[in-house]
N, C-alpha and C positions, 0 to 999 in steps of 0.2 A: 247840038250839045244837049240842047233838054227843051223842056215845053215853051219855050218864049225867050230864049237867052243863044245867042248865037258866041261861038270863040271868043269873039272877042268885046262881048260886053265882062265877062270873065277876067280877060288881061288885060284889058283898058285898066280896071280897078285895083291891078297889084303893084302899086307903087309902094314904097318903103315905110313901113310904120304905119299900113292901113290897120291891120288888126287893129293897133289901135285905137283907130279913131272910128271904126267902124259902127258903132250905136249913135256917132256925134248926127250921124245924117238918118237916122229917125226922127221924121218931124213929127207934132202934134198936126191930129188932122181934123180934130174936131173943132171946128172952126165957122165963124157964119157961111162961105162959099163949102160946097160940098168939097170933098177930096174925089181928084180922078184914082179910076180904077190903077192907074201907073204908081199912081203916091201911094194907094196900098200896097198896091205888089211891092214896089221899093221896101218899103217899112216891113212886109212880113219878111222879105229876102234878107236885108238887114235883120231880122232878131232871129230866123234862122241859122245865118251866119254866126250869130253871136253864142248861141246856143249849142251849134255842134262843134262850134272851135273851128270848123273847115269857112276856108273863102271861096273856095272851090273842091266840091267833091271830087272824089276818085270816079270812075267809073260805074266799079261795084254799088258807091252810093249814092250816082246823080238820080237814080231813078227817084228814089225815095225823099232825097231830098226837095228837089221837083215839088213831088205831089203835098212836103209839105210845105213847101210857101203857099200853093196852091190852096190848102186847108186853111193856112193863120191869114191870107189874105181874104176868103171868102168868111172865114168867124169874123175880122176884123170889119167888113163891109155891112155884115150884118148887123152886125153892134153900131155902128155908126147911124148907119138907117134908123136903128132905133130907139137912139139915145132920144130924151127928149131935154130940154130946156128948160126955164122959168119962164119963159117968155110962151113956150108952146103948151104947157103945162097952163098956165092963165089963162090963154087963149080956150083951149079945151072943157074949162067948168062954164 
């Protein structure tokens, strides 16, 4: 189906009145344990979802869609990496 999503991670999730609830399951990730790369991909898949209105693309637009969770979950991983803290900040002077 696309880079990392097989059929039916796609229809697993179409149960009735997901739309929506579908931003309910972006979690905060910035948190003392790091977020796995899974809990990224979920979250940028989630706010792509939300963004293009599609739960699942057509055809014509799996590709592109794909590649952009692919992008908001690699910005999102980078940002995270490099937030820093009060605590990390402290530590740092």
């Amino acid at each position: 189906m696309g880079r990392g999503f097989s059929e039916a991670d796609w229809t697993d999730r179409a149960g009735a009145g997901y739309r929506d609830r579908m931003c309910r399951s972006i979690k905060t990730l910035r948190r003392p344990e790091p977020a796995t790369s899974d809990e990224v991909r979920a979250a940028a898949l989630q706010f792509v979802r939300k963004v293009s209105g599609y739960r699942v693309p057509s055809r014509a637009n799996s590709e592109i869609f794909e590649a952009t969770v692919d992008e908001i979950a690699a910005a999102s991983q980078r940002m995270l990496d490099s937030l820093t803290t009060r605590e990390s900040a402290v530590h740092s002077h």
